[in-house]
N, C-alpha and C positions, 0 to 999 in steps of 0.2 A: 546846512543853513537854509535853503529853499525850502527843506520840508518844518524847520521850526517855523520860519515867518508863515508858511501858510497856515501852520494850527493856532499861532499866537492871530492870528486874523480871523479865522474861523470862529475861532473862544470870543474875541472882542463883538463881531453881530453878533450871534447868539444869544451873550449878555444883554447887548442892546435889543435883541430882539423879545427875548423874555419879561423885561423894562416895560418895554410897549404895551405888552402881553397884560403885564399886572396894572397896569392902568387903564386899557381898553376893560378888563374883569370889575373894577371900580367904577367906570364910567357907565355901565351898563344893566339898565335894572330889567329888561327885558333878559325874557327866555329864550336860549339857542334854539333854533330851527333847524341844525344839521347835527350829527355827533361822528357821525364817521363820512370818508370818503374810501373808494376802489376808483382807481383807475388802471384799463388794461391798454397798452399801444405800441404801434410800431413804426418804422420809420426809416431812416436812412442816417450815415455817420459820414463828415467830412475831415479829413486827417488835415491839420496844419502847421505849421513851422517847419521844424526839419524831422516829423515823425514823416511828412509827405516823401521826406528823402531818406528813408532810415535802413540801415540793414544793408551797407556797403550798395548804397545806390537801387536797392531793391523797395524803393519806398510803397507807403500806402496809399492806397488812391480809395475811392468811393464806395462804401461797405453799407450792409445793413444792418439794423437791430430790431430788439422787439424788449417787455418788460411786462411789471408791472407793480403797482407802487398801494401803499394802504395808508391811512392816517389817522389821528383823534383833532377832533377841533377842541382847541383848546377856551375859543369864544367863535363868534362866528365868521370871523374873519384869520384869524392863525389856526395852523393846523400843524401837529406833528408826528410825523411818519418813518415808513421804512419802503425801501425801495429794492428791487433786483432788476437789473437787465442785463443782455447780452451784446456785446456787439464787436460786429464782423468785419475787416478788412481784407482786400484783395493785395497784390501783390503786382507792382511796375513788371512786368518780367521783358527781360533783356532779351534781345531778338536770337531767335533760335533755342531759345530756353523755354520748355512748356512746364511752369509754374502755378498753373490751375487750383492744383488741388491744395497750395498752402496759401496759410492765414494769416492774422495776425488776429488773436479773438482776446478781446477781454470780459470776464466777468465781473461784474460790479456788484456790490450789495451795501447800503448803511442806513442812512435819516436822512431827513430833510426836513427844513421848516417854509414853509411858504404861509405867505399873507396876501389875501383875495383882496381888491377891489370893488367892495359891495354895492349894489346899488338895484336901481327899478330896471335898469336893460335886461334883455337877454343873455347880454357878454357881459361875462365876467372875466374882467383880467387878472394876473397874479404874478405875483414873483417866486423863488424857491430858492433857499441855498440847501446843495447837498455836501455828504461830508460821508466816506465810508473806506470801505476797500475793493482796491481792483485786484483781481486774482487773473494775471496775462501769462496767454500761452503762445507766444508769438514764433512762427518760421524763423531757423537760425542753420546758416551752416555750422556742419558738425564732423566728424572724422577728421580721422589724423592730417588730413590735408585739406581739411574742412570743405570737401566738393559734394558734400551731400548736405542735401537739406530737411531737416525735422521741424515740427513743430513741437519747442521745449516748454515746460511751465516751467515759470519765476515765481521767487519769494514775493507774498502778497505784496501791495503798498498802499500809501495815500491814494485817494480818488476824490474829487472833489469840484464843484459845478456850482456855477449859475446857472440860473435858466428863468426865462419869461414864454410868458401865454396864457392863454383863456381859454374857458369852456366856456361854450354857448347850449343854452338851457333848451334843450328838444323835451323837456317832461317838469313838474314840480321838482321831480329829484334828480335828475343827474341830465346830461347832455352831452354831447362831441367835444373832445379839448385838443388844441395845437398848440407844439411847447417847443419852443428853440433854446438846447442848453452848450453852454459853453465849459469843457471839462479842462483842469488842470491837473495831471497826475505825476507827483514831481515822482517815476520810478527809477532816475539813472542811476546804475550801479547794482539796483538789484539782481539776485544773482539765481540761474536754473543749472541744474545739473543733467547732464544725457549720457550716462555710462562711464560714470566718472570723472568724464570734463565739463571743466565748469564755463560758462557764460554769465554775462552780464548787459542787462542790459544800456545802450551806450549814452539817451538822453530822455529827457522827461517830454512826456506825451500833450500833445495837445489838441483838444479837436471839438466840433462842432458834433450835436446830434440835433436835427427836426425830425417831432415823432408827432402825430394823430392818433387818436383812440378815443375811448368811451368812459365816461365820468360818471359814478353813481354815488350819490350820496342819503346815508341813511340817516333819521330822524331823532328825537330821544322817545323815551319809550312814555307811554300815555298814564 
């Protein structure tokens, strides 16, 4: 049920957002000044709700990521892309237990559509809904007495994020962006497999990313 209402919500902006889209395209007799964008950046991830306590109290604490994301402007102000990034979480580990080397990593890839803030500043602000899949490889005990720990991959799932920020124009074309997103990835129950036993995961994810990086946008062609 979580993961229908989030795609029946997803479907509804994007309608609305398309709407916009074909009115801002009628409203506008002038010619686009950008046609694509690149942004490359990276950044840090904060795990919240009970992902912070997940994994029989072995929860996640403060991780990093990195990505990078492409898009077509659709007018000068929407834009629609594809994104990939990675990101990393560490592990609570319980006193006497050296748990360093495991993770909890998710891979992420889909779209997004963000709508810029246009104006005579420097800052540009913006919004972005994304929508794709998380491909999670997350630390799980394992063995017959489950006292070993691996890192398992799980059946892909939903991924899916707001997020706000702004690039600040260092050139005509492109400038520095900082982007604060908030991810919802309803994956509970999804399931990995380690040598014939199966796992699942036990709740759906939630978690902050702040990321800085470099904004280049390309022109149309003359």
């Amino acid at each position: 049920m979580k993961k229908s209402r989030v795609l029946i919500a997803l479907a509804v902006i994007l309608a609305l957002a398309v709407n916009v889209c074909a009115q801002d395209e009628e409203e506008e007799e002038e010619g686009r000044w950008r046609n694509f964008e690149v942004m490359m950046f990276g950044g840090f991830g904060l795990p919240m709700g009970e992902f912070s306590d997940y994994n029989d109290s072995l929860g996640a604490k403060t991780g990093l990521n990195f990505g990078m994301s492409g898009g077509y402007f659709l007018n000068d102000r929407i834009c629609l892309g594809g994104y990939f990034h990675y990101t990393q979480f560490g592990l609570e580990e319980p006193e006497g237990l050296d748990l360093s080397d495991m993770h909890y990593k998710m891979y992420n890839a889909g779209l997004y559509l963000k709508y810029a803030f246009t104006g005579e500043s420097n800052f540009e602000p913006y919004i972005k809904l994304s929508a794709g899949a998380n491909f999670a490889k997350f630390a799980t005990w394992v063995g017959p007495e489950l006292k070993r720990m691996r890192e398992v991959s799980y059946d892909p799932g939903l991924s899916s994020a707001l997020s706000a920020g702004f690039v600040y124009y260092t050139s005509e074309w492109g400038g520095l962006s900082l982007e604060a997103s908030y991810h919802f990835d309803p994956l509970q129950a999804n399931e990995g497999d380690y040598f014939g036993q199966t796992f699942a995961i036990f709740e759906d994810l939630n978690y902050l990313r702040i990321n800085a990086g470099v904004t280049v946008f390309f022109g149309p062609e003359e």
